[in-house]
C-alpha positions as CSV (number, residue, x, y, z in Angstrom):
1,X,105.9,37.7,-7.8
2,X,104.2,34.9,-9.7
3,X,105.6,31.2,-9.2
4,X,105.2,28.6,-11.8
5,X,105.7,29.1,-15.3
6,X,104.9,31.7,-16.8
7,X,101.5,31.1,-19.3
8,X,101.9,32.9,-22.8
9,X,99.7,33.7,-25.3
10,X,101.5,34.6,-28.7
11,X,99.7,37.2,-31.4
12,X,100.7,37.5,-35.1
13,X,99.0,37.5,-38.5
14,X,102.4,35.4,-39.8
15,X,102.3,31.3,-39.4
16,X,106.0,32.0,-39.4
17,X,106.7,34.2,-36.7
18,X,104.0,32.7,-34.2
19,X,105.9,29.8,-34.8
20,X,109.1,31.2,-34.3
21,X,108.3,33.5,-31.1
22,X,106.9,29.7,-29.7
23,X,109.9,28.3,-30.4
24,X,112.1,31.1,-28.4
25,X,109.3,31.0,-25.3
26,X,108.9,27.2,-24.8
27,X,113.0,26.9,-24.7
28,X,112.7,28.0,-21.4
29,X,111.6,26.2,-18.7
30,X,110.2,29.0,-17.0
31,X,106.9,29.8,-20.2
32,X,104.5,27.6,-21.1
33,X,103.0,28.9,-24.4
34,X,99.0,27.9,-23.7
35,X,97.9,29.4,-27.4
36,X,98.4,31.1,-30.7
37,X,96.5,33.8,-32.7
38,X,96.4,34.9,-36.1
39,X,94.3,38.0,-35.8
40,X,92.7,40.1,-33.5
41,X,89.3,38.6,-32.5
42,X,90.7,34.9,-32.1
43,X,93.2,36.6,-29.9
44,X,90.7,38.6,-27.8
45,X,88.4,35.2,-27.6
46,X,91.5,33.0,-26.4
47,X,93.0,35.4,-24.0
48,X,89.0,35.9,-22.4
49,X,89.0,32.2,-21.9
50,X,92.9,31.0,-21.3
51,X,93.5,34.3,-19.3
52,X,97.2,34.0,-20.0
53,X,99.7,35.9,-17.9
54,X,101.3,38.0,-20.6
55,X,100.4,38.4,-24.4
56,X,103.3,38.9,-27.0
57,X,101.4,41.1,-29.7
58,X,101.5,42.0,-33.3
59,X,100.0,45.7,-33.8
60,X,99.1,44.9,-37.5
61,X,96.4,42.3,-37.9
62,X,93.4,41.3,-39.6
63,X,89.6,41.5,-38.6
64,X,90.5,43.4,-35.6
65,X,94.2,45.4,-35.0
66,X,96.6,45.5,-32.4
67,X,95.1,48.8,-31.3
68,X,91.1,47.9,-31.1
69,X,92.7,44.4,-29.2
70,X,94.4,46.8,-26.8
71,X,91.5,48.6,-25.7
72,X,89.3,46.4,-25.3
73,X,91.5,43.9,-23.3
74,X,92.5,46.5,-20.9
75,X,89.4,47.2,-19.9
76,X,87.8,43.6,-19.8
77,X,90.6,41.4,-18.6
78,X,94.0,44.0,-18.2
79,X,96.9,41.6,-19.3
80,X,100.5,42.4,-19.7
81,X,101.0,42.8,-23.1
82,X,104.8,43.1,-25.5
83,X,104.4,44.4,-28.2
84,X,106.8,42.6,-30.9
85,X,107.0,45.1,-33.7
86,X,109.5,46.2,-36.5
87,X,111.1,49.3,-36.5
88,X,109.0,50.9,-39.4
89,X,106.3,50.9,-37.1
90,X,107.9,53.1,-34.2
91,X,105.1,55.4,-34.0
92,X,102.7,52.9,-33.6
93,X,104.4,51.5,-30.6
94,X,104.1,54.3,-28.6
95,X,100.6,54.5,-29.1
96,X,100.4,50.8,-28.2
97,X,102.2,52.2,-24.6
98,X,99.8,54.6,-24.0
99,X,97.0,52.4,-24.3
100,X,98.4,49.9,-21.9
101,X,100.8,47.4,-23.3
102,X,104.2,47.5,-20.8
103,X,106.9,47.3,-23.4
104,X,108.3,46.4,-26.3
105,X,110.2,44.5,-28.5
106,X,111.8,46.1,-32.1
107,X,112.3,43.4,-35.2
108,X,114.5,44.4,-38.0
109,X,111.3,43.6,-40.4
110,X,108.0,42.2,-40.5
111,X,109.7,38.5,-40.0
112,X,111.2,37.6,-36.9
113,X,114.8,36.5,-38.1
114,X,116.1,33.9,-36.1
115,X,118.6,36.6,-34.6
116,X,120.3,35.0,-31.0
117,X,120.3,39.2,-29.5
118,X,116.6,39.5,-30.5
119,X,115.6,35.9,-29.1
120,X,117.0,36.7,-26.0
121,X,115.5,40.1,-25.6
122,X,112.0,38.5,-26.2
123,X,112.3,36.0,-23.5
124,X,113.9,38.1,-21.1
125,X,110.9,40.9,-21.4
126,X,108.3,38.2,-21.1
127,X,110.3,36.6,-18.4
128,X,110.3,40.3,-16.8
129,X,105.9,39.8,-16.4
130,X,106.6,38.4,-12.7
131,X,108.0,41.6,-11.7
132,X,104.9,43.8,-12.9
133,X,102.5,45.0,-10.3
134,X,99.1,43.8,-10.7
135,X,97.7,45.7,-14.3
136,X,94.7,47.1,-13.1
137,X,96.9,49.1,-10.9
138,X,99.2,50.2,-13.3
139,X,96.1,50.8,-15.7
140,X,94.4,53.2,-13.1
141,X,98.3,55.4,-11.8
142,X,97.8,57.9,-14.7
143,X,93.8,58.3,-14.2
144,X,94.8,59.0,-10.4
145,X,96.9,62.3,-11.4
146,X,94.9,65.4,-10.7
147,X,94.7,68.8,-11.6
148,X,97.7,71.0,-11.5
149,X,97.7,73.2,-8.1
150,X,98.9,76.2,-8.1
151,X,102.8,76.1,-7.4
152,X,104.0,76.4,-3.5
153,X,107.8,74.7,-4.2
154,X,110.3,77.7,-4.3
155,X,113.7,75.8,-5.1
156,X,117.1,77.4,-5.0
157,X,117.6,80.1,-8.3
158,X,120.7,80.4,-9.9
159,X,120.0,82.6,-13.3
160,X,118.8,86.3,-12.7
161,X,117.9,86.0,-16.6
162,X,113.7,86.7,-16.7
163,X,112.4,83.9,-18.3
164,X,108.7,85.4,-19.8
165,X,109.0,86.7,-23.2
166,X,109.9,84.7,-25.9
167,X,107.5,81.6,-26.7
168,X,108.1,78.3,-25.0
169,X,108.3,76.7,-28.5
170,X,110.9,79.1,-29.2
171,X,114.8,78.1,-28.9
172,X,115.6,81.1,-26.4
173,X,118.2,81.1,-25.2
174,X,117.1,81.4,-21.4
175,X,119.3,80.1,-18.8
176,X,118.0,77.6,-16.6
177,X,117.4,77.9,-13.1
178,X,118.0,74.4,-12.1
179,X,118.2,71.0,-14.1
180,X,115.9,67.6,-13.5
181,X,117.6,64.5,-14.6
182,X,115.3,61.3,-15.2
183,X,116.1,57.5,-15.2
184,X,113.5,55.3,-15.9
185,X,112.9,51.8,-18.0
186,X,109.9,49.3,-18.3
187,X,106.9,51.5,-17.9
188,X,108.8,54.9,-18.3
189,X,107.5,56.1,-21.8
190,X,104.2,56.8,-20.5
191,X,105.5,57.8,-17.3
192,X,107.5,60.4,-19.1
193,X,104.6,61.7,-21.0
194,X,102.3,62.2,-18.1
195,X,105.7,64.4,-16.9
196,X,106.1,66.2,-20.1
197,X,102.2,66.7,-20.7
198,X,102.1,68.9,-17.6
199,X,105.1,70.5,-17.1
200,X,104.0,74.8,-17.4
201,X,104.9,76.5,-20.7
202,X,106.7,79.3,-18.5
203,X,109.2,76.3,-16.8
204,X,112.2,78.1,-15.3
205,X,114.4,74.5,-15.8
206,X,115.6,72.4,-18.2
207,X,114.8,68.2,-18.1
208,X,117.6,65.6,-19.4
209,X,115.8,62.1,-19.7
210,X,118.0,58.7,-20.1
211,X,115.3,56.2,-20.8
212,X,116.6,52.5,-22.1
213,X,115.2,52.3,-25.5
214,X,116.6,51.5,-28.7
215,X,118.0,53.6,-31.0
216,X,115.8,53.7,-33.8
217,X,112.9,54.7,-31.3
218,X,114.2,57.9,-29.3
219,X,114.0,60.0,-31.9
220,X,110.5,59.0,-32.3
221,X,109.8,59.2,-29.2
222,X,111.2,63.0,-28.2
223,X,108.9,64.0,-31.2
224,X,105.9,62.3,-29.6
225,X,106.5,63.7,-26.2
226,X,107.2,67.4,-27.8
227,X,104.1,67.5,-29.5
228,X,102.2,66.4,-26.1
229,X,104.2,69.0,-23.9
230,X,104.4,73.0,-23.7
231,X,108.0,72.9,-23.8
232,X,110.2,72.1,-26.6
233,X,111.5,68.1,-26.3
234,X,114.0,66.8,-28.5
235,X,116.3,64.1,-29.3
236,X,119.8,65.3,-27.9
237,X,122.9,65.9,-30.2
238,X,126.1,66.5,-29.3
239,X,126.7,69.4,-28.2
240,X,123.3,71.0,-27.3
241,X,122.6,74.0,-25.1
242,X,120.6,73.2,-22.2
243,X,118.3,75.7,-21.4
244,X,115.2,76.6,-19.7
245,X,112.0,75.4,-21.2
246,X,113.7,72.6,-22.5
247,X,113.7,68.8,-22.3
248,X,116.2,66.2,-24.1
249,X,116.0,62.6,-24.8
250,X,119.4,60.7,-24.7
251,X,119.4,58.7,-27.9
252,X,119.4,55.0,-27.9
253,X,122.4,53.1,-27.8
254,X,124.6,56.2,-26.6
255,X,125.0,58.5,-23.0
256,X,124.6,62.0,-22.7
257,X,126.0,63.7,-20.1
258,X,126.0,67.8,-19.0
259,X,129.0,69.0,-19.1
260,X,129.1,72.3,-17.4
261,X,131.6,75.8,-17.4
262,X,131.4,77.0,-14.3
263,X,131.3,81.0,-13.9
264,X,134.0,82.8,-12.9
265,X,132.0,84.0,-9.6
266,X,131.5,80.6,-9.0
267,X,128.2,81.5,-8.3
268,X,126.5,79.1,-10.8
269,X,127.2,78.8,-14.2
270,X,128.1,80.0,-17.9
271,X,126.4,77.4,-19.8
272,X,125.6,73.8,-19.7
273,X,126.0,71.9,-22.9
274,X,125.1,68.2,-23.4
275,X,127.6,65.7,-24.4
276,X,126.5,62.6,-26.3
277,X,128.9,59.6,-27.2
278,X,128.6,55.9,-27.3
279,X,128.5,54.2,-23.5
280,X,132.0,52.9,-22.5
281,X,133.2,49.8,-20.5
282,X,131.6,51.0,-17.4
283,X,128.4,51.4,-18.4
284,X,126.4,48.7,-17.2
285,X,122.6,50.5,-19.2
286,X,122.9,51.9,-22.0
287,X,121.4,55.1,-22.2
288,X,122.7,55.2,-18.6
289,X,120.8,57.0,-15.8
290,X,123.9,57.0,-13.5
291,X,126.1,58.5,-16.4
292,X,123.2,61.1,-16.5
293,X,122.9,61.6,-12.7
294,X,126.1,61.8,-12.1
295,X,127.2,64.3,-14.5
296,X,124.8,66.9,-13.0
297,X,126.3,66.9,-9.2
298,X,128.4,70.0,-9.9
299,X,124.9,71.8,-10.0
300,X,124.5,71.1,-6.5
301,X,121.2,72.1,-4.8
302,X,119.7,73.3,-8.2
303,X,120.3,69.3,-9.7
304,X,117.0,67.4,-9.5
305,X,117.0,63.5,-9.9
306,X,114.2,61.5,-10.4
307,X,114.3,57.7,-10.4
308,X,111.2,56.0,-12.6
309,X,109.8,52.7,-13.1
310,X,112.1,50.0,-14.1
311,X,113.9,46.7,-13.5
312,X,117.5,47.2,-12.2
313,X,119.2,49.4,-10.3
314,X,120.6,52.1,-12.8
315,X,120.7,55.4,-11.1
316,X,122.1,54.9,-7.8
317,X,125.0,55.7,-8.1
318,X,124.2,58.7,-9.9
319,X,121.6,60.0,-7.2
320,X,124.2,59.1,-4.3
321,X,126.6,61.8,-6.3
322,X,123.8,64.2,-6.4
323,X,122.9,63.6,-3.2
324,X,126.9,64.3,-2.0
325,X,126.7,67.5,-4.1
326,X,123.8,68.6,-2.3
327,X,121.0,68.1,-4.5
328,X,117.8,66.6,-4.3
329,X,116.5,63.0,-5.4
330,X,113.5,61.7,-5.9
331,X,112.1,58.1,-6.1
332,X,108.8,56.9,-7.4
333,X,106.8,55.1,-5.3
334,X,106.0,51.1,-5.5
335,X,102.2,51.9,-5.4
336,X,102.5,53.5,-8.8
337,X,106.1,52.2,-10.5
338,X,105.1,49.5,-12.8
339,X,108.7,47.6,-11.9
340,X,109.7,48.4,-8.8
341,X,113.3,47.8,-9.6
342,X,115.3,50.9,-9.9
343,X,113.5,53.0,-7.3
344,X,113.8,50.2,-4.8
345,X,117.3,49.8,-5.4
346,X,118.0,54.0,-4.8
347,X,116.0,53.4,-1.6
348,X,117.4,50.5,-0.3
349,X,121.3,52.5,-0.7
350,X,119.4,55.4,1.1
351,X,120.0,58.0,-1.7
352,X,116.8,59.1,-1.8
353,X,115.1,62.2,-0.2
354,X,111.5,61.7,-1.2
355,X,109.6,58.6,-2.2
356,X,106.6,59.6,-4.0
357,X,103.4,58.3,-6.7
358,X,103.4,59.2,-10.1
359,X,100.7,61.8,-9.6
360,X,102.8,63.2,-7.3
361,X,105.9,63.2,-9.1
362,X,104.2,64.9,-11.4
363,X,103.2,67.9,-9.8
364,X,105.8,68.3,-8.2
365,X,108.0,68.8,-10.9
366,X,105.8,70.7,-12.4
367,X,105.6,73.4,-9.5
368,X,109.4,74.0,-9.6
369,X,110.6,77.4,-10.1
């Protein structure tokens, strides 16, 4: 973890929020803002010869964009960047993840309003810079993932439904065979869509995602990730029937939990339908991995947990009931996490059956039938 302060290099085409994003950095002790850019080629000079430790950037920009910046920084001099961007601009975010900035940070407008909520989410996501593993790292864990093998995992099946004729983009009605839950945070969007990408238009299960994001972005982001991905994604509403060939985002600002009607064999289940509500007292992360997790331990061995990137420990407590119902939980690895926060913490409380690389990760879950 870095000592010192931390050295920032702030990126916008308005006088007024450079200014203003200064002003919100250098109240801490802990930043020290070494330069200011107005466009896109000053700020790909400066950060060449300042090297800065993490760039706050405005996608939208003169002489050069946020996007051309992007590309070539990553591959010259990789550099945390946060993206500082209003919520009209939700799509262009996500292409901003994808081509290497670490996170985000939404504005009600194009001017940064001197709003006390957004001031501290600012400093606390540049502040959150010393826990990144080195960029050039995280740059090169999705260029590590290789080809799909052919499948060898054979977990537990439930349904004797035969999932092969309608289309996967089709709403079928197919039971699932077993159900993945996901947690993940800082670095999880393009986590999520190396997942997505690769999971088999045939998959036998259904995937329930609780990434923290805003709520103006999830809905953008499930369409993002469905349009990448053989299955259907969506944003989830209340209500939903989760079935196979299926994934659903929990929207931002709410939890989604499975609620499940047991058969009357008690031999699996009827149908699993998703409940979405705003987060109570208890809920420490909002959309909350453990509410997720923990909701999908009646499933038993056919409940799947996997714990991604980000700061915190939000799904622990949900894994250890998975793990107690007899399921199976897996952790990504600090070699490829880009905060080693959550998966560290389901380690260290020995909920975890399997520590294992992105690549990995995603193979795996893309081999379950």
């Amino acid at each position: 973890m870095k000592t010192g302060p931390l050295r920032v290099l702030v990126v916008d085409d308005s006088a007024y929020n450079r200014r203003n994003i200064a002003d919100i950095l250098t109240g801490s002790d802990e930043v020290e803002v070494v330069g200011k850019a107005g466009d896109g080629e000053e700020a790909l000079r400066l950060a060449l010869s300042l090297k800065p430790d993490v760039i706050t950037l405005d996608l939208e920009m003169p002489k050069m964009d946020g996007f051309t910046f992007l590309r070539i920084l990553m591959v010259r001099q990789p550099t945390p960047v946060i993206v500082v961007s209003s919520y009209s601009q939700k799509e262009n975010v996500f292409k901003a993840l994808e081509l290497g900035a670490v996170d985000f940070v939404a504005k009600p407008s194009q001017r940064l309003a001197p709003d006390a909520a957004l001031r501290r989410e600012i400093l606390q996501k540049v502040l959150l810079v010393r826990y990144l593993r080195p960029l050039a790292a995280v740059s090169q864990r999705n260029s590590a993932i290789p080809p799909l093998p052919r499948s060898t995992a054979t977990p537990p099946v439930l349904s004797t439904a035969q999932p092969d004729q309608p289309s996967a983009r089709s709403v079928a009605n197919i039971a699932a065979r077993f159900i993945v839950g996901i947690g993940s945070s800082t670095g999880g969007p393009t986590a999520l869509l190396e997942i997505l990408s690769r999971v088999p238009e045939k998959f036998p299960g259904a995937i329930l995602i609780a990434q923290h994001m805003p709520e103006k972005f999830t809905r953008t982001f499930a369409e993002r990730l469905d349009r990448k991905s053989s299955i259907r994604v969506s944003e989830a509403v209340d209500g939903d029937l989760v079935t196979a060939r299926r994934a659903f985002i929990c929207p931002g600002k709410m939890c989604m939990e499975a609620v499940i009607s047991q058969s009357p064999s008690g031999m699996g289940w009827n149908e699993i339908r998703l409940r979405v509500g705003p987060p109570s007292q208890h809920d420490r992360y909002i959309p909350s991995a453990d509410r997720l997790l923990r909701s999908l331990a009646p499933v038993g061995s056919r409940a799947y947990g996997v714990i991604l990137t980000g700061m915190g420990d939000d799904g622990v407590a949900g894994a250890r009931a998975i793990r107690a119902g007899g399921g199976t939980i897996i952790a990504e690895s600090e070699e490829t996490a880009v905060v080693y926060g959550m998966p560290r913490a389901a380690v260290k409380a020995g909920v975890v059956n399997e520590v294992m690389g992105l690549p990995q990760i995603v193979d795996w879950v893309a081999q379950l039938s």
